[in-house]
Phi, psi and omega in degrees: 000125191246153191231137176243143167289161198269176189280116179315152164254156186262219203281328206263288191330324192269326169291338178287331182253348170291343218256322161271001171294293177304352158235008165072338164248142155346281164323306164307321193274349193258324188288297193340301177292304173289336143289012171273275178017278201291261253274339184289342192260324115009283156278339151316281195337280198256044153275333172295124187304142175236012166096176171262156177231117180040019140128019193248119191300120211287337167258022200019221194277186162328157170246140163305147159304118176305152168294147167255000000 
């Protein structure tokens, strides 16, 4: 009988089970996360310049962030 150790877990793995323990499901831990997602990527969009259109900024300013 050969007894091998067990594998470390890495960096990501231990944020991946703090991350469903704190939301008690899989499922949960996945809507939580793709709704950062979406706002983080959101405010990429519109930090990003899309340029001038005839001298006027094509997205204007910021828009406020919705309450989540």
């Amino acid at each position: 009988m050969s007894a091998e150790p067990l594998p470390e877990r890495d960096e990501l793995e231990c944020e991946l089970v703090e991350l469903i323990d704190a939301h008690a499901s899989e499922r949960a831990a996945l809507r939580v996360t793709y709704e950062k997602l979406k706002i983080v990527l959101a405010d990429a969009d519109r930090a990003v310049s899309k340029g001038f259109i005839q001298g006027v900024f094509s997205e204007g300013a910021r828009p406020p962030r919705e309450a989540i």
